[in-house]
C-alpha positions in Angstrom: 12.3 57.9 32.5 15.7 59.1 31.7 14.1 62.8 31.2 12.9 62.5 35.0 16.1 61.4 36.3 18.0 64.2 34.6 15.8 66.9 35.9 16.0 65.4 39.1 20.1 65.3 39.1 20.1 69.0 37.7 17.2 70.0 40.5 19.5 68.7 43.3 22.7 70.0 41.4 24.6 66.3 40.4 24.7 66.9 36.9 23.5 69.7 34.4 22.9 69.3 30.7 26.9 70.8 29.1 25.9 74.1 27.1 22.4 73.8 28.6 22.1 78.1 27.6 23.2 77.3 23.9 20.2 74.6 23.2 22.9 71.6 24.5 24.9 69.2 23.6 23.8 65.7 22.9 25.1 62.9 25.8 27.6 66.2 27.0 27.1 66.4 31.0 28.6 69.0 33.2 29.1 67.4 37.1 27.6 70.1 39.4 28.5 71.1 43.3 26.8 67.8 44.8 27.7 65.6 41.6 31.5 66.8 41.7 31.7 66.2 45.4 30.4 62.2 44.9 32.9 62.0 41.7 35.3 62.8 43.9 34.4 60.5 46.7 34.0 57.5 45.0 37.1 58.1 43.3 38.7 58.6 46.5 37.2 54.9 47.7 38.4 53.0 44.5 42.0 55.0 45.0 42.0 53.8 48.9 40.7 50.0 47.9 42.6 49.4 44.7 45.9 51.9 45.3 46.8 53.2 48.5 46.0 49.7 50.7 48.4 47.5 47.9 52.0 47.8 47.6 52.2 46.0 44.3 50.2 48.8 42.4 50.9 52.4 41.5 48.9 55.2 39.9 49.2 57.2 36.9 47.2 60.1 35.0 47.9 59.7 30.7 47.8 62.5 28.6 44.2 62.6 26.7 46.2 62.8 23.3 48.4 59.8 22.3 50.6 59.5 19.2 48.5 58.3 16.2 50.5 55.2 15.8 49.3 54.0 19.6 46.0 53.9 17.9 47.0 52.0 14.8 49.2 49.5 16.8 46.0 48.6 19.2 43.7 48.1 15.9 41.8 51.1 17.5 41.8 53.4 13.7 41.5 50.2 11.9 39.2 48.1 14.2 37.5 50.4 16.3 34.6 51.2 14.3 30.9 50.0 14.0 28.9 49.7 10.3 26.8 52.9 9.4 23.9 53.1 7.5 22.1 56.1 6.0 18.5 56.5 5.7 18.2 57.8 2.4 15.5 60.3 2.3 16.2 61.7 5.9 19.8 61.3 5.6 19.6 60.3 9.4 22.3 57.7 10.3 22.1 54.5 12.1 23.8 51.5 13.5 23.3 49.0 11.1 23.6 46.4 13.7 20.8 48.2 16.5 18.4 47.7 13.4 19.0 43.9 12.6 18.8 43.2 16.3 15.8 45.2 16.3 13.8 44.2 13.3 15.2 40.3 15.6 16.8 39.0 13.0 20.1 37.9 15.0 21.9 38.9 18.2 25.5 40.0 18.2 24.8 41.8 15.2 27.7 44.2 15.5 30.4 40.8 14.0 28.9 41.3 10.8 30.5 43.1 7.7 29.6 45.5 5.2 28.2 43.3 2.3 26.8 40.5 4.9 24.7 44.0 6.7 23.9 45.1 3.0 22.7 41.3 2.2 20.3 41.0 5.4 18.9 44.1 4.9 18.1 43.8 1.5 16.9 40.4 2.4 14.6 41.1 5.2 13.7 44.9 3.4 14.6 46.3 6.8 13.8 50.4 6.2 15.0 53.1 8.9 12.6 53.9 11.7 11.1 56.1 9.3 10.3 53.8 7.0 12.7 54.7 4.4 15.4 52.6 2.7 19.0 52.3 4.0 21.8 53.4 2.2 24.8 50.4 2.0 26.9 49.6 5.1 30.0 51.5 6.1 32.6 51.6 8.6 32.5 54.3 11.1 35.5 55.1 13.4 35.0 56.0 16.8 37.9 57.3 17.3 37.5 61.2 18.1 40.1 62.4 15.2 41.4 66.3 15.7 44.6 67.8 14.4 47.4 69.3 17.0 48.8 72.2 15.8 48.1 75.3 13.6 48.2 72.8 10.0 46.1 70.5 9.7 47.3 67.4 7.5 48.2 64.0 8.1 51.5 64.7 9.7 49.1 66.7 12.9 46.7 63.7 12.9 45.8 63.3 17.0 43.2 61.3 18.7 41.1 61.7 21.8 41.5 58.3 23.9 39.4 56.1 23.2 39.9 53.8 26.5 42.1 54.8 29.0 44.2 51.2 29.3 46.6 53.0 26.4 48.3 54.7 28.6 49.1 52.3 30.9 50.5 50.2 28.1 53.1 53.0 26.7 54.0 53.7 30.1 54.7 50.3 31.5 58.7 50.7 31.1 58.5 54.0 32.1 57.3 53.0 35.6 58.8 50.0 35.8 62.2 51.8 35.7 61.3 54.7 37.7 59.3 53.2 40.3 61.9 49.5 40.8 59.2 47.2 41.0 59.1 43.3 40.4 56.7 41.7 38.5 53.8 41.1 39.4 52.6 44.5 39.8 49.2 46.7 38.6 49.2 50.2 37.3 45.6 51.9 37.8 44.3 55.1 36.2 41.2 57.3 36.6 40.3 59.0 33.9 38.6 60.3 30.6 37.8 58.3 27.3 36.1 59.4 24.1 34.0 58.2 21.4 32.6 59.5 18.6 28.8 57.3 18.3 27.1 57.4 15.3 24.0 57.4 17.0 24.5 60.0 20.1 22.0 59.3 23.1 21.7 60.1 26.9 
């Protein structure tokens, strides 16, 4: 199903598989003319409704990089992470919590730690959908982690956003002051966030 509504988006130009002449990029979409246009419109209806018809809320755009210790004071490099699994002969990876749910073992899977993942599965000989055994649970961070500048150590650590609310948070003085407002008062943003998924889908 999702295959037919992609080729219908990129037949009437909303959306187009990103590096579609280089094989693709997995869950990467490039807006087209039409798609860009309705972006743009909808974003222009939220702006009008949540901005422009309230004078107790003002608009920013954040940077997409933040300094790594906005990440590590939000629990985001610590916290923001979901519990890995390997299939060991296919060295595919998985969410450990998609495959308890699935094999309906429990719901909310995604609470659980390393060794109480590595006890179910061992308990309930859950295997990878290829029928192959799982290596032990780990944390993976999905954080999008990149260095800025031309060395890369742990003094040029930078992170993608990983939800845009940061930036409303590290600016909240900064537009309090500027903008004289009195409390209570909102601060909206449009904009990008990234993930890195262990599993990467449409």
């Amino acid at each position: 199903m999702m295959e037919k509504i992609i080729a219908l988006c990129k037949r009437r130009g909303f959306v187009f598989p990103s590096s579609e002449i280089y094989g693709g990029f997995a869950a990467t979409y490039d807006f087209g003319p039409l798609g860009f246009l309705l972006k743009k419109n909808i974003e222009k209806a939220w702006r009008a409704w949540n901005v422009e018809m309230r004078d107790d809320v003002v608009e920013i755009e954040g940077a997409i990089f933040l300094h790594p210790k906005v990440w590590e004071a939000s629990g985001h490099v610590g916290g923001f992470s979901d519990l890995l699994v390997e299939d060991l002969k296919t060295h595919k990876r998985y969410r450990a919590d998609h495959l308890i749910e699935e094999a309906q073992i429990m719901d909310n899977a995604g609470m659980l730690k390393p060794d109480e993942v590595d006890g179910i599965i061992k308990k309930n000989n859950i295997k990878s959908p290829d029928g192959n055994a799982l290596s032990g649970a780990k944390r993976f961070n999905l954080l999008v982690k990149t260095h800025l500048g031309p060395v890369e150590d742990e003094t040029t650590v930078a992170y993608l956003k990983g939800e845009s609310c940061q930036n409303i948070y590290v600016d909240y003085k900064s537009v309090l002051d500027s903008m004289h407002l009195k409390l209570p008062f909102g601060i909206a943003q449009i904009g990008k966030a990234f993930r890195n998924e262990i599993t990467v889908k449409n």
